[in-house]
N, C-alpha and C positions, 0 to 999 in steps of 0.2 A: 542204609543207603548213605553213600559218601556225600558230602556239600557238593564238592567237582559233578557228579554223576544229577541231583537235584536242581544244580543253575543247569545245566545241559539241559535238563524237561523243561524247566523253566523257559529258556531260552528260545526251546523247539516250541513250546506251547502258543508263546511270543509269536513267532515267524510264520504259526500254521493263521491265529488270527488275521494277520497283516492279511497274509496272503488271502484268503477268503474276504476279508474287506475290500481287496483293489477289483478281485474277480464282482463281487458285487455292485461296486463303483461301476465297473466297467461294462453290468450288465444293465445298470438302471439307464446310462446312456445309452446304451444300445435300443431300448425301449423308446427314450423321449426325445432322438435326436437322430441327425443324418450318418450316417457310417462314414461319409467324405471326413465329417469332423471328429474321426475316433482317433484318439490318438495316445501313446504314452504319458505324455502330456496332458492334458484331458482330464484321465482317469487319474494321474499322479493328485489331479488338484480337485477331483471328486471323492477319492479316499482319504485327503488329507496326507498324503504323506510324498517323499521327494520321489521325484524321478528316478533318481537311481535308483532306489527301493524297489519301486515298480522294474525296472530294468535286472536287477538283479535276482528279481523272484522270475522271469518269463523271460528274460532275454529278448524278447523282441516283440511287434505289434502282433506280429502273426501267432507267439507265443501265447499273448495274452488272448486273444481271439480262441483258440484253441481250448484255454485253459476256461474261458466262459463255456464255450460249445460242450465241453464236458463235463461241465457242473449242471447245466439247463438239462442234458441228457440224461443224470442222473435222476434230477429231481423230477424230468418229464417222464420218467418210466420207462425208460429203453430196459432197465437191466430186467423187466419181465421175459426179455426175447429169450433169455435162457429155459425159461421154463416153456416157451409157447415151443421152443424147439426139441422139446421132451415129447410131445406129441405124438405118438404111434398116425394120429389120422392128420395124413398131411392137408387134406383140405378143410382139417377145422382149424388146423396151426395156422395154414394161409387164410385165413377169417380173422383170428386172431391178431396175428403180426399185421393185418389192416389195422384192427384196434389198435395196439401199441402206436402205428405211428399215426393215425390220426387224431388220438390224444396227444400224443407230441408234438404234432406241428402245429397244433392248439393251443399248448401247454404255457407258451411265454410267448410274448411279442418281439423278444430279442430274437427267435428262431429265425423271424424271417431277414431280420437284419443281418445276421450271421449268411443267408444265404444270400446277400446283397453283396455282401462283402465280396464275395467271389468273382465280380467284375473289376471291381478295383484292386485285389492284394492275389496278385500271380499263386506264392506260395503259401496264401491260408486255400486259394480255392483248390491245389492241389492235396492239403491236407484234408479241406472236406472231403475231396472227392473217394479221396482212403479211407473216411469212415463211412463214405455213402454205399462204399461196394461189399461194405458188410453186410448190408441189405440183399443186395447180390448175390450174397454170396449163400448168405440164408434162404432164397426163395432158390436158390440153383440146388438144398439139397430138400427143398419140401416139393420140386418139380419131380425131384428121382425118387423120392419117395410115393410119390402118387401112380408115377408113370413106370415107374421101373428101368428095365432095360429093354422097353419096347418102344420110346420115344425116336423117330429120327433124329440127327443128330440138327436139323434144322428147323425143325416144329421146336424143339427144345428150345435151342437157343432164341427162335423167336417167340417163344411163350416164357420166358424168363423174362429178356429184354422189355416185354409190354408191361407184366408186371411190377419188373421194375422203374418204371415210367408212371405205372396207374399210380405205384406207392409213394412216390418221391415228393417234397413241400412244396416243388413248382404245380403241381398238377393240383393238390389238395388247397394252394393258396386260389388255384383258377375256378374250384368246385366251392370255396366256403364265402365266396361274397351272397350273402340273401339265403343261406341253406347252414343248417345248424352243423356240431360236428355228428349227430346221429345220422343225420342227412347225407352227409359225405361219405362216409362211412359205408351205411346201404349199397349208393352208388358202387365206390370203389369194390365192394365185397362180390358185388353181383357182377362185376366188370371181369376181376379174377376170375370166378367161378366160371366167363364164358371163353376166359383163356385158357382154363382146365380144360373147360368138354371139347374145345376145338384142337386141343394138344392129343385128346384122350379117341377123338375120332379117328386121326393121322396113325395112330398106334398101329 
């Protein structure tokens, strides 16, 4: 290994900590404080290091917002949906994928901040909303997996849309005050399951 080629890891090694420091900085506020007060700033002097730094790893608040939302996603267990959508039996998948994200939206208390965020910062809520439609986008192929090509084209999209509603952290934040997350969970499971058989009666 050349010297040139060992400062260069060296260097990356550097920049991968930084950067997981500000995202952590940035996620502990998001926990202990208002989201009105998030700011480059903020987090620049919660990680200890300058502003620019922070601005040059994310480029912007929304960057940073982003770059939190996909680390809490990692560690909240999204990347299971890969396997839940191996599934031959799509209504055990859609049981499942309840699981996944109602451990999720459980997982960290930044979640919900991150989805607070979405009234005040135009282009983070448009980037959530890009990765909320891969939720969508998953239960639009466990619908045609159930239903096949017998679905109207309006029981469909309206048995998607609910589910996509039952699933989402606004509906599970309105279900988890006084009820556990096994509780919610229940709920939501059997809530899908009555937009299966009423998708599945239409057929």
């Amino acid at each position: 290994m050349t010297k040139r080629s060992y400062v260069s890891e060296v260097r990356a090694a550097a920049a991968a900590e930084t950067r997981q420091r500000v995202i952590d900085a940035a996620q502990r506020l998001l926990r202990e404080d208002s989201i009105a007060g998030f700011s480059l700033d903020t987090v620049a002097k919660a990680a200890r290091v300058t502003r620019l730094t922070v601005y040059n790893q994310f480029g912007s608040r929304r960057g940073l917002l982003e770059a939190a939302f996909d680390d809490i996603a990692l560690s909240g267990g999204l990347p299971r949906l890969a396997q839940v959508m191996t599934n031959p039996d799509g209504r055990k998948a859609v049981t499942e994928l309840v699981e996944v994200f109602c451990a999720f939206w459980s997982s960290d208390p930044a979640v919900a901040a991150l989805h607070d965020a979405m009234a005040i910062d135009g282009e983070f809520a448009r980037a959530l909303r890009e990765r909320n439609e891969r939720r969508r986008a998953n239960l639009t192929v466990l619908v045609d997996r159930i239903a096949g090509g017998r679905a109207t084209k309006r029981s469909r999209t309206d048995a998607i849309d609910l589910m996509y509603s039952l699933t989402s952290c606004a509906t599970y934040r309105s279900l988890s005050e006084g009820r556990s997350n096994a509780a919610v969970a229940s709920i939501l499971k059997a809530a899908c399951g009555d937009a299966l058989d009423r998708l599945l009666d239409q057929t």
